[in-house]
Structure formats: structure tokens, C-alpha cells
C-alpha positions as CSV (number, residue, x, y, z in Angstrom):
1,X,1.2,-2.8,-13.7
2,X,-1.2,-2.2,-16.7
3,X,-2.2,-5.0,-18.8
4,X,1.4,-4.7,-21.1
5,X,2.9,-7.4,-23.8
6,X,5.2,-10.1,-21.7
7,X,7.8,-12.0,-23.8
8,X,9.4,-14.2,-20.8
9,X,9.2,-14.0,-16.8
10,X,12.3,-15.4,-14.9
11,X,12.0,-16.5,-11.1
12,X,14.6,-16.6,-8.7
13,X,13.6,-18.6,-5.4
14,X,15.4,-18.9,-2.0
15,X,14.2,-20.7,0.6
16,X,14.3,-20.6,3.8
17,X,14.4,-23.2,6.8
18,X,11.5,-25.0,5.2
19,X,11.3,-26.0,2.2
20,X,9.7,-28.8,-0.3
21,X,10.9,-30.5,-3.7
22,X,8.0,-29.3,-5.9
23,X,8.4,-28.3,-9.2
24,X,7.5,-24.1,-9.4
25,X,4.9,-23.3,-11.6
26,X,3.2,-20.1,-12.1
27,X,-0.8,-19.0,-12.9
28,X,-0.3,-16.3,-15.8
29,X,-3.8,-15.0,-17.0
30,X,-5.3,-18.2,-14.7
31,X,-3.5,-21.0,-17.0
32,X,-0.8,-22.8,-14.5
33,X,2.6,-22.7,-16.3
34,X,5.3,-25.1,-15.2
35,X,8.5,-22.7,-15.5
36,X,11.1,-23.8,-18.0
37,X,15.0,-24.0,-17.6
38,X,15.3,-24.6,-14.6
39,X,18.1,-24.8,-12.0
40,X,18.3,-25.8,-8.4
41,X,15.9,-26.7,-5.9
42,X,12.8,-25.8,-3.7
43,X,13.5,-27.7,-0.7
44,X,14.7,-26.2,2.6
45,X,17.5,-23.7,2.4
46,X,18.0,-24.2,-1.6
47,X,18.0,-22.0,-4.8
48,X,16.0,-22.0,-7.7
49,X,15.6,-20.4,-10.8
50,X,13.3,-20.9,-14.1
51,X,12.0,-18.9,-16.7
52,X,8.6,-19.3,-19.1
53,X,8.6,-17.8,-22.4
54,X,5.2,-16.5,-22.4
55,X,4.6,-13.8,-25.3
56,X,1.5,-12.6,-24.5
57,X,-0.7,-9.5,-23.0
58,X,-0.5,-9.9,-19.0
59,X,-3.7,-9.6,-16.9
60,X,-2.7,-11.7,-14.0
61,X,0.2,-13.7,-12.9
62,X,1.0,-15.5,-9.3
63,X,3.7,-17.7,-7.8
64,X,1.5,-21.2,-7.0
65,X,2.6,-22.8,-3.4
66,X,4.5,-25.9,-3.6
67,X,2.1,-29.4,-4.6
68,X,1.9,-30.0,-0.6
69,X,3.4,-28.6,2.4
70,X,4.8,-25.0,2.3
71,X,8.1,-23.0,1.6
72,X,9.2,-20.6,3.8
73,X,10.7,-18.2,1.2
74,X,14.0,-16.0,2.0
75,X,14.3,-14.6,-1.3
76,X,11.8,-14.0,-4.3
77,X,13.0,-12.2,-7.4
78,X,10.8,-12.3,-10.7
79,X,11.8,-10.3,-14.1
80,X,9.5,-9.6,-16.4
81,X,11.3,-9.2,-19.8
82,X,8.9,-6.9,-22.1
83,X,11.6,-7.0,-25.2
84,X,13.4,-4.2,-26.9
85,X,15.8,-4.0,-23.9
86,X,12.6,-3.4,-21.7
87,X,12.4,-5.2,-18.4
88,X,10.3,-5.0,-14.5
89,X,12.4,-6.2,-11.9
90,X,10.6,-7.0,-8.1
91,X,11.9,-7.8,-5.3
92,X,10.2,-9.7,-2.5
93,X,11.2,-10.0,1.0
94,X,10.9,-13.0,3.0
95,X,7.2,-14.8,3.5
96,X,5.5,-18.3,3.6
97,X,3.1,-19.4,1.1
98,X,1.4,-23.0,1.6
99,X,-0.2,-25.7,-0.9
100,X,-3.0,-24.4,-2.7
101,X,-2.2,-20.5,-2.2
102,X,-1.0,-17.9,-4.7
103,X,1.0,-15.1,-4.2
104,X,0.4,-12.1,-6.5
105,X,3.8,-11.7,-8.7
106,X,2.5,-8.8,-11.1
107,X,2.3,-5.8,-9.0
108,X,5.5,-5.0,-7.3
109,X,6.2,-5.2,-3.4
110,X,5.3,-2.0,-1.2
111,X,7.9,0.1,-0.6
112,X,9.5,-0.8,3.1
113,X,8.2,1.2,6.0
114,X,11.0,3.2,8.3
115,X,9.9,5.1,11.3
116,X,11.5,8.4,12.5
């Protein structure tokens, strides 16, 4: 995604068989962002969601692991609302991330691989 004008990113979280009550924060344009209005949980097997109004040109953004431990996580969908009725939607398949790593929310997923 080129560097484009972001007015709010919301997060949807599902996690899997491990999990850990940390508040979600993301790293938009490397400031960390603690996500506002927010419901549910991180911890094994939950569901969260939360939402920063951010209003400003996007260079980088990532989903920040969990203050310690890991999350094992089912289901990751983020929304990036760009206003006048303009929004990028990814979806990301299952994965792990652990304390102290990023995963890279901006560009969306690869396409899934079928053999034939």
C-alpha cells in the first residue's frame, strides 16, 4: 500500500489455544499506539476488537506481540478506514507472534497457494 491518508484502523483479534491478557497496541509510523474502544479479550481462545483514530499519512504500521508471553492467533482482521466511504480490508490467517515482535499490518496477506 502507498503512503495514503488514514483516518481510523480497526482490529479484530481471535486467539487461539494460547493466549495472554495484554492490552493490543499497534506501531503506526514507529509511535506505539494503544488501540481505543475496545472489547473483549487477548487471552487464550478470546475475542478482541479496538480501533485508533489516527488521521494521518501511513508509512508503516504493525500489530505489537503481547507485553510477555505470545498469542497464538486464529483470526486477524484489520480495516483501514481512508474516509469518503473509502476503506482496505485484510485478512490474516492463523500465526504466532511473541513479546517483543511485530507483525507487518499494512501490506495485505499473500494470496493462498492451491496446487493442481
Amino acid at each position: 500500500m502507498a503512503s495514503t491518508r488514514i483516518e481510523n484502523i480497526r482490529i479484530e483479534i481471535i486467539t487461539g489455544e494460547r493466549g495472554h491478557a495484554s492490552p493490543v497496541a499497534i506501531r503506526f509510523n514507529d509511535f506505539d499506539l494503544s488501540l481505543n474502544r475496545i472489547s473483549g479479550g487477548t487471552g487464550a481462545g478470546e475475542s478482541y476488537e479496538g480501533e485508533f483514530f489516527v488521521n494521518s499519512v501511513v508509512h508503516s504500521c504493525a500489530l505489537v506481540g503481547p507485553a510477555e508471553g505470545g498469542w497464538d492467533v486464529k483470526d486477524l482482521n484489520v480495516e483501514f478506514d481512508h474516509g469518503d466511504d473509502h476503506s482496505a480490508r485484510h485478512a490474516y490467517g492463523a500465526f504466532s507472534i511473541e513479546a517483543g515482535e511485530e507483525k507487518d499490518i499494512l501490506e495485505p496477506p499473500p494470496p493462498p497457494v492451491f496446487e493442481v
